[in-house]
C-alpha positions in Angstrom: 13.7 41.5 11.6 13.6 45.1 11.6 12.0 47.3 14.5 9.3 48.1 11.6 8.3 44.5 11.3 8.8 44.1 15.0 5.9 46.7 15.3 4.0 45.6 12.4 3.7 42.2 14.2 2.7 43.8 17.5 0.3 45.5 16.0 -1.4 42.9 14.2 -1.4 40.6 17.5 -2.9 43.3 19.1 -5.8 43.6 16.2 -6.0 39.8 17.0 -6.6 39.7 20.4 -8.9 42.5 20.1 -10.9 41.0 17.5 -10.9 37.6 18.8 -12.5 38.3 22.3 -14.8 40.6 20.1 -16.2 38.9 17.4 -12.9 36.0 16.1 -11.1 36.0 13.4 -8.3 37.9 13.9 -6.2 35.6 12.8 -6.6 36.7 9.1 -5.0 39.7 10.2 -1.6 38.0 12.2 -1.2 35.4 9.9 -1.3 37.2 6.4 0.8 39.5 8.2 3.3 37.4 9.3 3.4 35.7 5.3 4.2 39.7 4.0 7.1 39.2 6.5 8.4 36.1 4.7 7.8 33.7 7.1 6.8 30.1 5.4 2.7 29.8 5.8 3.2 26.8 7.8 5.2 28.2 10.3 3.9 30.9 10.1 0.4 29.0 11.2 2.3 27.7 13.8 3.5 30.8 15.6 0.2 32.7 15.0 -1.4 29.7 17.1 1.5 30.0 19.7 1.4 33.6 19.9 -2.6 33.9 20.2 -2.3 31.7 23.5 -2.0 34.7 26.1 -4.7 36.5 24.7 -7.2 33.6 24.4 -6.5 33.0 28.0 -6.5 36.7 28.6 -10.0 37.2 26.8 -11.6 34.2 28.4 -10.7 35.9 31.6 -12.3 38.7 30.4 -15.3 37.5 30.0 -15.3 35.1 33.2 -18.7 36.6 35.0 -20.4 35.8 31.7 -19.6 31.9 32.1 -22.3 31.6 35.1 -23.9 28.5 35.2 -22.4 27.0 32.7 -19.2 24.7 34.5 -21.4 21.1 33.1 -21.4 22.5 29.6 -17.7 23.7 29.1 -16.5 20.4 30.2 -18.5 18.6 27.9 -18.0 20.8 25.1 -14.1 21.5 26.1 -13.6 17.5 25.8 -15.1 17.5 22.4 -12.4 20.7 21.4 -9.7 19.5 22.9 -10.0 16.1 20.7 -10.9 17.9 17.6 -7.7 20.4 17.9 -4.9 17.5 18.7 -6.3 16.0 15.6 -6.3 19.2 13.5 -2.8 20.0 14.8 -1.2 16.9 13.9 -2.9 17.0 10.0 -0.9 20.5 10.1 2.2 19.0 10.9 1.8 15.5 9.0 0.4 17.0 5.8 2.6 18.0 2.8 3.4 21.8 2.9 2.2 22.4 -0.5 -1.5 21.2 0.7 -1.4 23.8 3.6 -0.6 26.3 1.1 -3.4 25.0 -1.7 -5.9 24.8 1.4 -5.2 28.0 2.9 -6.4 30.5 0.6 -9.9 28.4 0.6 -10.0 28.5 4.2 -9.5 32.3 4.5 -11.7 33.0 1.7 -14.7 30.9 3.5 -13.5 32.6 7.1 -13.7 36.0 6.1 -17.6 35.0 4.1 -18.2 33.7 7.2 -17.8 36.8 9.1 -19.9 38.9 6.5 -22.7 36.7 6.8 -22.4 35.7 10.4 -24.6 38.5 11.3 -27.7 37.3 8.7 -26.8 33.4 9.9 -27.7 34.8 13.3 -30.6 35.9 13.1 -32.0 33.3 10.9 -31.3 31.1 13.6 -33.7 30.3 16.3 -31.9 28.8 19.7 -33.3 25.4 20.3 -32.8 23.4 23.5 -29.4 22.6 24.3 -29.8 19.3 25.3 -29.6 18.0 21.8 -25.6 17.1 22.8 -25.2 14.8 19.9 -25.6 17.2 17.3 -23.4 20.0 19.1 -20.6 18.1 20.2 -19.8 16.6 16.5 -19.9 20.3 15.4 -17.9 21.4 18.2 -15.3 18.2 17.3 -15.5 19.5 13.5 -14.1 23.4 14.9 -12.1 21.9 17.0 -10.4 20.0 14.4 -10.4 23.3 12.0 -9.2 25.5 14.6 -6.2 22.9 15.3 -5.4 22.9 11.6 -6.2 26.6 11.1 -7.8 28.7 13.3 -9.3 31.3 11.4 -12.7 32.3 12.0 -13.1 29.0 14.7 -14.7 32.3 16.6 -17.2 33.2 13.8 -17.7 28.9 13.8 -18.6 28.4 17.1 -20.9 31.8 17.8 -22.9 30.6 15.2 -23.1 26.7 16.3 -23.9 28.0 19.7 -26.2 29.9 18.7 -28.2 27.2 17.2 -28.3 25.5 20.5 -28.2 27.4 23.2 -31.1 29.7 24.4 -28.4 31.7 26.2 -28.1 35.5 25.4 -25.2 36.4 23.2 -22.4 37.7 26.3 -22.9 33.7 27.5 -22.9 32.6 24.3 -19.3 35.1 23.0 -17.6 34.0 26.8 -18.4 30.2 26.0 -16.5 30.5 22.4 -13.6 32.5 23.9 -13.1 29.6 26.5 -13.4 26.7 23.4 -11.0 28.9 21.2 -8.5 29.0 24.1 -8.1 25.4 24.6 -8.1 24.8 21.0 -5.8 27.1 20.7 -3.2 26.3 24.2 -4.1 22.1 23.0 -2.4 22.9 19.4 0.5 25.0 20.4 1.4 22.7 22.8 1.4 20.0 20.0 3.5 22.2 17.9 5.8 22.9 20.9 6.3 19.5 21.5 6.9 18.2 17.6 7.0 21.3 15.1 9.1 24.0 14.3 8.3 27.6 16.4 9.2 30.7 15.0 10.2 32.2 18.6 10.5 35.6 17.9 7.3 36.4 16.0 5.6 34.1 18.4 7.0 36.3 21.6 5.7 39.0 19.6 2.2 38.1 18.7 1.9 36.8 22.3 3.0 40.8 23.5 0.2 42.1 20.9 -2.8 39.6 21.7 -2.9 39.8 25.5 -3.2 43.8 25.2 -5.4 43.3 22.6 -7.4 40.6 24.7 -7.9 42.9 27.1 -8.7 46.0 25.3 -11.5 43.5 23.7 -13.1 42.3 26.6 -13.9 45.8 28.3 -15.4 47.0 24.7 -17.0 44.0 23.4 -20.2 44.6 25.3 -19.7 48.3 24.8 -19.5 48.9 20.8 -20.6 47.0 17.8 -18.2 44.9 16.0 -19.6 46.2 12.5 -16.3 48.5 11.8 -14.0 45.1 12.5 -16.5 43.4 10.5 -16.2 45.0 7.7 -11.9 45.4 7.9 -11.3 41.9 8.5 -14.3 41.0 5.6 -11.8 43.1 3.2 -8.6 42.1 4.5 -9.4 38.5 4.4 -10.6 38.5 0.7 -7.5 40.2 -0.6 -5.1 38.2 1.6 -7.4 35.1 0.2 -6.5 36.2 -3.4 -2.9 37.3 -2.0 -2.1 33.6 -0.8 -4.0 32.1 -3.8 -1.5 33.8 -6.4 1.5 32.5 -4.2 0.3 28.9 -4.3 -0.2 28.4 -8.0 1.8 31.5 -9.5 
């Protein structure tokens, strides 16, 4: 790897990081990346999950005054992740490459609409109370499971579930997805650590990026809007959708 792609990949875990603690999604920018570089999508799944540890951990912190009261519903919710992405991570690693690569382009295609119309989805919802627990924690099993698998947009996923549920303002809300993204995301690379195939270096890389980025997001997230990332990572992940799609049926 050259110092070029060395710094292309720091720079993309940074955008990760950033974004992820932000809005989510910023694995449509490490990921594609890390495919330009050559690196098989699978693996290349796998050390953009790997990588993106730190910085979930480092955004979550980031965000810790927002958590308040909210200890009884992180363990209920965290249970319900934690399930979904052991179960996501082994269908990764159990599953045919050539399905990961079909699958793939559909998945970042509906991540990146799901960031252009998270916005409108939000305010079309209308918080109910959160007690309804059956309802939430199956949806919160269902991320769970996709963010194991692939965690694109899991972010975007769980804002908008929790914000079908929960009367709490959006800060509580944003801190309550960073802490389920992180253990989806610490639950699944240690899966992949333990039975699939790391690709150290851009890992160690990604990892460097995010937990700058992480913390770069945290201290802007409640001071900009997210509307210019919106829009990049709306772009990027319809071209890297069509990108990935030619290279699984060319």
């Amino acid at each position: 790897m050259s110092v070029l792609q060395m710094l292309a990949v720091v720079l993309a875990g940074f955008g990760a990081g950033l974004i992820n603690t932000v809005v989510g999604s910023g694995s449509l920018i490490t990921y594609p990346v890390m495919v330009m570089l050559g690196v098989p999508p699978v693996q290349a799944n796998i050390a953009n999950t790997v990588g993106l540890v730190p910085g979930s951990i480092a955004g979550s912190w980031g965000y810790r005054h927002e958590l308040g009261e909210t200890r009884s519903l992180l363990v209920r919710l965290g249970a319900a992740s934690v399930v979904g992405a052991v179960i996501g991570a082994f269908l990764l690693t159990r599953l045919p490459s050539v399905t990961f690569q079909m699958v793939v382009p559909v998945l970042i295609l509906f991540a990146a609409l799901l960031v252009a119309f998270q916005p409108r989805i939000a305010r079309a919802m209308k918080p109910v109370d959160g007690t309804r627990w059956g309802p939430l924690l199956i949806v919160v099993f269902l991320a769970g499971i996709y963010g194991g698998y692939f965690s694109a947009a899991q972010g975007v996923i769980l804002l908008g579930v929790l914000g079908l549920f929960l009367s709490a303002g959006i800060q509580t809300q944003n801190a309550v997805k960073n802490v389920l993204q992180t253990l989806v995301n610490v639950v699944a690379a240690l899966f992949f650590v333990l039975t699939g195939d790391v690709r150290w270096e851009y890992a160690a890389l990604v990892a460097v990026g995010s937990i700058i980025g992480a913390l770069v997001g945290a201290f802007v997230g409640r001071r900009i809007p997210a509307q210019a990332f919106r829009v990049f990572i709306v772009v990027f992940g319809v071209a890297m959708a069509i990108y990935m799609g030619w290279r699984a049926f060319a």
